[in-house]
C-alpha positions as CSV (number, residue, x, y, z in Angstrom):
1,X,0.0,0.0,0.0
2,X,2.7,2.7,0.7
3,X,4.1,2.4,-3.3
4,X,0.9,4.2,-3.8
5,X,0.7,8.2,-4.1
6,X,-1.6,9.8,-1.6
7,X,-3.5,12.5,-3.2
8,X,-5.1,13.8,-0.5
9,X,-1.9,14.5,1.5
10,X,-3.0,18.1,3.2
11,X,0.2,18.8,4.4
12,X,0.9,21.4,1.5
13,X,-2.8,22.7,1.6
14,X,-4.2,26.1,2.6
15,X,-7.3,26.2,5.2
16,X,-9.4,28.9,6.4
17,X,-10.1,27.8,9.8
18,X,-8.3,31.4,10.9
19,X,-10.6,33.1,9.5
20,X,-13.1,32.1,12.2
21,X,-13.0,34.2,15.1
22,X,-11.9,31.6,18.6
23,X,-15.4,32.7,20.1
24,X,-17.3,31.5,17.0
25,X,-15.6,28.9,16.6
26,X,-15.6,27.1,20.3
27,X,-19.9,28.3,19.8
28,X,-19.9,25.9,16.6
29,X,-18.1,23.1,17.9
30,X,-19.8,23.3,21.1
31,X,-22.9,23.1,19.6
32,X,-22.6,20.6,16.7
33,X,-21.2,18.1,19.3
34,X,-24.0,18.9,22.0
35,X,-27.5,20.7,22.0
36,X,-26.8,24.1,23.3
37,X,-30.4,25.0,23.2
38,X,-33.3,25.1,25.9
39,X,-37.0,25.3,25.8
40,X,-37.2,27.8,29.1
41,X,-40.7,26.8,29.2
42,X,-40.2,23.1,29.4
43,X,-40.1,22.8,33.4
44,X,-43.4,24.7,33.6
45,X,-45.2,22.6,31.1
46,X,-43.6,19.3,32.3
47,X,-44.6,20.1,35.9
48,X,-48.3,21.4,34.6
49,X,-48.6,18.1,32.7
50,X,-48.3,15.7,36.2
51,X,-50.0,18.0,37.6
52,X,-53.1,16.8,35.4
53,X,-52.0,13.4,35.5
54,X,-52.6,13.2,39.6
55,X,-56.1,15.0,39.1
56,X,-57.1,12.7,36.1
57,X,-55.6,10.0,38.9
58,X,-57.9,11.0,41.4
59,X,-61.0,11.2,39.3
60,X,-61.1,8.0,38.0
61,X,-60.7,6.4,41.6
62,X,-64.3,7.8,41.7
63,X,-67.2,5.6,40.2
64,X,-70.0,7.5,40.4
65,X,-68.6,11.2,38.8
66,X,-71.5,14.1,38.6
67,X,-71.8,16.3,35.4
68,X,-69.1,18.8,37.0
69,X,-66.8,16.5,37.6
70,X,-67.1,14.6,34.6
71,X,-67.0,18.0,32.5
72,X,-63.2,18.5,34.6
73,X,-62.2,15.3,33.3
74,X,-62.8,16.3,29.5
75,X,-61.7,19.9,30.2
76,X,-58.3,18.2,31.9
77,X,-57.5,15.8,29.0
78,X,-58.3,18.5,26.5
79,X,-56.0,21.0,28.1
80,X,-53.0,18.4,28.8
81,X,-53.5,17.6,24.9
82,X,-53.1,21.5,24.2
83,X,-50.1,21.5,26.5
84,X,-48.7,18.9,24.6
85,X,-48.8,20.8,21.1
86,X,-47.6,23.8,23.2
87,X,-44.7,21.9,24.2
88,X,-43.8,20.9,20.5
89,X,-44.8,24.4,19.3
90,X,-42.3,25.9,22.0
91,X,-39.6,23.1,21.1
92,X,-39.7,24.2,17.6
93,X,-39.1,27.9,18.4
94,X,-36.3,26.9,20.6
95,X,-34.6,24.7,18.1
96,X,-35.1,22.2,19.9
97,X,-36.7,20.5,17.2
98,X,-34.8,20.8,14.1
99,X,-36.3,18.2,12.0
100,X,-38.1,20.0,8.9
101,X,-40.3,17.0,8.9
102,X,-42.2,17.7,12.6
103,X,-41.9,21.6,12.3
104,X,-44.0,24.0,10.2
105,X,-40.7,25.6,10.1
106,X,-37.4,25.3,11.6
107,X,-35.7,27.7,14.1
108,X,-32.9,29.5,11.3
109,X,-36.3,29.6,8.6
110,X,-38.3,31.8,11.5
111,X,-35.3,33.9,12.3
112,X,-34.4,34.8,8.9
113,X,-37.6,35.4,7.9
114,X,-38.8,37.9,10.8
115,X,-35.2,39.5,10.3
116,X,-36.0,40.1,6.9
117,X,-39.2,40.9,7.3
118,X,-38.9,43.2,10.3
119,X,-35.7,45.3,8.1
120,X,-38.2,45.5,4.7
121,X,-41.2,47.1,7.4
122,X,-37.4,49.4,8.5
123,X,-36.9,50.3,4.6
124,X,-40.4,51.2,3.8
125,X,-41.2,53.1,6.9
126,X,-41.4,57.2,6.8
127,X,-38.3,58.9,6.9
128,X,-37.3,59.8,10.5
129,X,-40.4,57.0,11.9
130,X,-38.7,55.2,14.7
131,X,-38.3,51.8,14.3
132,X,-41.1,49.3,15.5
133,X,-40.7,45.5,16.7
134,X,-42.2,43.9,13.4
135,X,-40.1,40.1,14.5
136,X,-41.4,39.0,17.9
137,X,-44.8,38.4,16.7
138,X,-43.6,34.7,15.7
139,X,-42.0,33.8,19.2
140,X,-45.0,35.1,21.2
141,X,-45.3,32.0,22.6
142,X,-42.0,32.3,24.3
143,X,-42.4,36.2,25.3
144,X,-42.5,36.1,29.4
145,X,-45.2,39.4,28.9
146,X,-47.3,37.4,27.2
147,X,-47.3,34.0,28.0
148,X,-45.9,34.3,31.7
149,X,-49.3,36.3,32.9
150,X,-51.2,33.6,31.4
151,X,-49.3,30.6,33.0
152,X,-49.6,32.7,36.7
153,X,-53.5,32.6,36.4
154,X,-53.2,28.8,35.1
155,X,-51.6,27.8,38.2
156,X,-53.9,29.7,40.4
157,X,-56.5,27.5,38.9
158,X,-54.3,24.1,38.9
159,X,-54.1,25.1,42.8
160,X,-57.5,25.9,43.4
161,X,-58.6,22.2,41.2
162,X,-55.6,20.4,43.8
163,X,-57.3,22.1,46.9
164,X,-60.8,21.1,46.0
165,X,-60.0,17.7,44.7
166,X,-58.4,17.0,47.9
167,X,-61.3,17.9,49.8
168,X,-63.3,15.6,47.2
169,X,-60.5,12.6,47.6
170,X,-61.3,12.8,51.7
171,X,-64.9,12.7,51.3
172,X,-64.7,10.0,49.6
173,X,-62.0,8.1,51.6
174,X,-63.6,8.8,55.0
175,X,-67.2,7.2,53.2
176,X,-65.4,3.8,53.2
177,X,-66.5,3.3,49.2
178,X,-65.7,4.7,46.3
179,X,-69.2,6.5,45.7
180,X,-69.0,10.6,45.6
181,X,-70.1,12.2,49.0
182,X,-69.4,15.7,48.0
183,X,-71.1,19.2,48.9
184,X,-72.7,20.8,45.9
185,X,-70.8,24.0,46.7
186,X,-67.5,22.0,46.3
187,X,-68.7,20.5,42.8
188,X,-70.1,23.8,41.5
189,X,-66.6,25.6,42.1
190,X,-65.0,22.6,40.5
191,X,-67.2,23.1,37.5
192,X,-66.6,27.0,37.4
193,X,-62.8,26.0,37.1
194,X,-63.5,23.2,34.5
195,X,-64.7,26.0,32.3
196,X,-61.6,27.7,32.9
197,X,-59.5,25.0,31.6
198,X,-61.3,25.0,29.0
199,X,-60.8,28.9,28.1
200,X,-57.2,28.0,29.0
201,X,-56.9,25.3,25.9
202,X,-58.0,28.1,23.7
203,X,-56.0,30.5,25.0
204,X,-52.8,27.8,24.2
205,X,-54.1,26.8,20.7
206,X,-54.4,30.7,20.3
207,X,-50.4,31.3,20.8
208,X,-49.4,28.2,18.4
209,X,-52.1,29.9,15.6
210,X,-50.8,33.4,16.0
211,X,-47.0,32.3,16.4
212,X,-47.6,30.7,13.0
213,X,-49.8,32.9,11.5
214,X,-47.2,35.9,12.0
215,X,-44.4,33.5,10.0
216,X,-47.0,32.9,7.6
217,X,-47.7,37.1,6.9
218,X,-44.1,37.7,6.8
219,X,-42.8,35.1,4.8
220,X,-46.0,36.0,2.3
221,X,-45.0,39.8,2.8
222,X,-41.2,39.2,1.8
223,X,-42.6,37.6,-1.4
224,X,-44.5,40.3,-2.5
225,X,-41.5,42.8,-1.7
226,X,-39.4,40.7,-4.0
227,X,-41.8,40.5,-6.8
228,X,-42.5,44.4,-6.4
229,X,-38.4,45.0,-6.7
230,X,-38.2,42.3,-9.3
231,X,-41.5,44.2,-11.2
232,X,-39.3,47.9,-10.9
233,X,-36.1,45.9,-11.8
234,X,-37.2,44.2,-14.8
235,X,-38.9,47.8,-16.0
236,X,-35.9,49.8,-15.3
237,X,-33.3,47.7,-16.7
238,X,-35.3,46.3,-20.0
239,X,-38.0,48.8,-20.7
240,X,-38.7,47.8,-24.3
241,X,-39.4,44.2,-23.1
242,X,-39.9,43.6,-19.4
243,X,-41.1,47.3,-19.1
244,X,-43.7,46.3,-21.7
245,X,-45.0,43.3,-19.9
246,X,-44.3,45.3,-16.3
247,X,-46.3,48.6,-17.2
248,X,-48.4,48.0,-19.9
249,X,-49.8,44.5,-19.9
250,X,-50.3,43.1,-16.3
251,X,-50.4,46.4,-14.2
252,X,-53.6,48.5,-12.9
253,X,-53.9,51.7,-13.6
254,X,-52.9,52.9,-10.2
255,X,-50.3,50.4,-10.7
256,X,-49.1,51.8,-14.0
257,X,-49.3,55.4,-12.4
258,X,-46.3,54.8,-9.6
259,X,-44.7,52.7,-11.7
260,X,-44.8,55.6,-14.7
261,X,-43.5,58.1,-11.9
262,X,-40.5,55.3,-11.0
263,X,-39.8,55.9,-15.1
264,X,-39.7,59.1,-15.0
265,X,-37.3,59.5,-12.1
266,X,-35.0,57.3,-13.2
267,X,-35.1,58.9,-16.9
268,X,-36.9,55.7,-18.6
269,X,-39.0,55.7,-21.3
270,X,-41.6,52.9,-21.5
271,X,-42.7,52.9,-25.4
272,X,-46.6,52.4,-26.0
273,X,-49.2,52.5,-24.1
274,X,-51.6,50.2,-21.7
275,X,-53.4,47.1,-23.4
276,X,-56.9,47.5,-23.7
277,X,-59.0,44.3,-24.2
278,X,-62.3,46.2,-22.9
279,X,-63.2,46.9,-26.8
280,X,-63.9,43.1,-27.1
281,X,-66.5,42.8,-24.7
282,X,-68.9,45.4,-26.7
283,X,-68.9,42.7,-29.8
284,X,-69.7,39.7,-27.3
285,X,-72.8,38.5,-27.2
286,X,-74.2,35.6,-25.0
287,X,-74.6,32.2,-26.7
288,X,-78.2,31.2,-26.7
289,X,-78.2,27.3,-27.1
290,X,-79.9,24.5,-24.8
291,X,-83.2,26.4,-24.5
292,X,-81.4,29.1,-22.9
293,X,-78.1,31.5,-22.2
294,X,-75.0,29.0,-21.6
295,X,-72.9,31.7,-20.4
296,X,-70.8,31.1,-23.5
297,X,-69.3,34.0,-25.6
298,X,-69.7,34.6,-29.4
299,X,-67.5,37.6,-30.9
300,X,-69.2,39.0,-33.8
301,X,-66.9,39.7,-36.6
């Protein structure tokens, strides 16, 4: 074997690993050979979701469940469903989850695209406006303003569910059976908090839909602003073509107005005029056929 020549021999080869600052660099490795990244919301939701577990627990040790406490039992596994999404939701905005194929998008896709979104809103502002936040919208769900008031009045609930469950558990326990000796009082306030579980999983599916919906307006936005610079490029650069197409075939007429005034300050002159097909429509006639109008058109000659 060592007759052979060894083309890939790198001792005579130039690299540009010192072009990488030390800081960036020990960041990379770091994190290519170990997950650097944290869902700071995990604890909360992972403590929530055994939370749910031990009242779902206790409620099915009871046989004979009234409406109120049956309605907690739906409202409970709805919400620890919800918590469940919100946990993947959350995971995907903390790159935690990095596959393409679980994500509506990966962390890098969101952050580009808000940054690029939230510096076109920057560009097209007024001159002198002050910037505003156009990114966070998309990682609302991990903004402690919005999601940590939300969480505080969950837990009041959760506590208020443990106290009265409790009190539920020892009624039962001290009956000798499993049957439900409980005051109506006691299984009123449960329901009253059942429904507020249920406000709560709506209130969680909100966050994942607006989190999403804000990538989904940006990302649509950052299209439309590269079409619109791609519409003035292709006029200004090939007027007697693209500029035909551009200003005179596809555009409205308030359309072909800004884009006339782009022309003119840029000195180009767009030959021709807009196409007018409107002149067709006063030869159509409807086609009568069937016993009636088909909604057909014949063009007289």
């Amino acid at each position: 074997m060592s007759s052979y020549q060894n083309i890939f021999a790198s001792s005579n080869c130039s690299v540009i690993s010192g072009l990488i600052p030390p800081g960036v660099k020990k960041f990379v490795n770091s994190f290519m050979s170990g997950n650097l990244l944290q869902n700071p919301l995990s604890i909360v939701l992972s403590t929530f979701g055994e939370q749910i577990g031990g009242f779902m627990g206790k409620l099915n040790e009871i046989e004979d469940l009234d409406n109120n406490l049956k309605e907690l039992n739906e409202k409970l596994d709805k919400v620890n469903d919800k918590l469940q999404k919100f946990q993947n939701h959350t995971d995907i905005l903390s790159g935690v989850i990095r596959n393409p194929n679980q994500a509506y998008a990966t962390l890098d896709q969101i952050l580009g695209v808000m940054s690029a979104y939230n510096s076109m809103k920057d560009v097209l502002k007024d001159p002198g406006a002050q910037l505003e936040d156009n990114f966070s919208q998309a990682f609302s769900s991990l903004n402690p303003r919005i999601v940590g008031p939300f969480f505080e009045n969950f837990a009041e609930n959760m506590a208020e569910i443990e106290r009265l469950l409790n009190e539920v558990s020892y009624q039962v326990d001290a009956s000798g059976n499993k049957e439900l000796i409980a005051t109506a009082s006691v299984l009123n306030e449960l329901g009253k908090l059942a429904g507020n579980i249920g406000d709560a999983s709506e209130s969680i599916q909100g966050f994942i839909d607006g989190d999403e919906a804000a990538y989904i307006a940006a990302a649509a936005a950052l299209a439309d602003y590269a079409l619109a610079n791609g519409l003035v490029a292709s006029l200004l650069s090939d007027p007697c073509f693209g500029g035909q197409v551009v200003m005179n075939m596809i555009s409205s007429t308030q359309g072909r107005d800004a884009l006339v005034d782009v022309a003119s300050e840029n000195g180009i002159n767009v030959p021709n005029g807009p196409v007018d097909f409107s002149r067709i429509v006063g030869k159509a006639r409807p086609m009568q056929g069937f016993g009636g109008d088909i909604g057909s058109i014949s063009i007289d000659s």
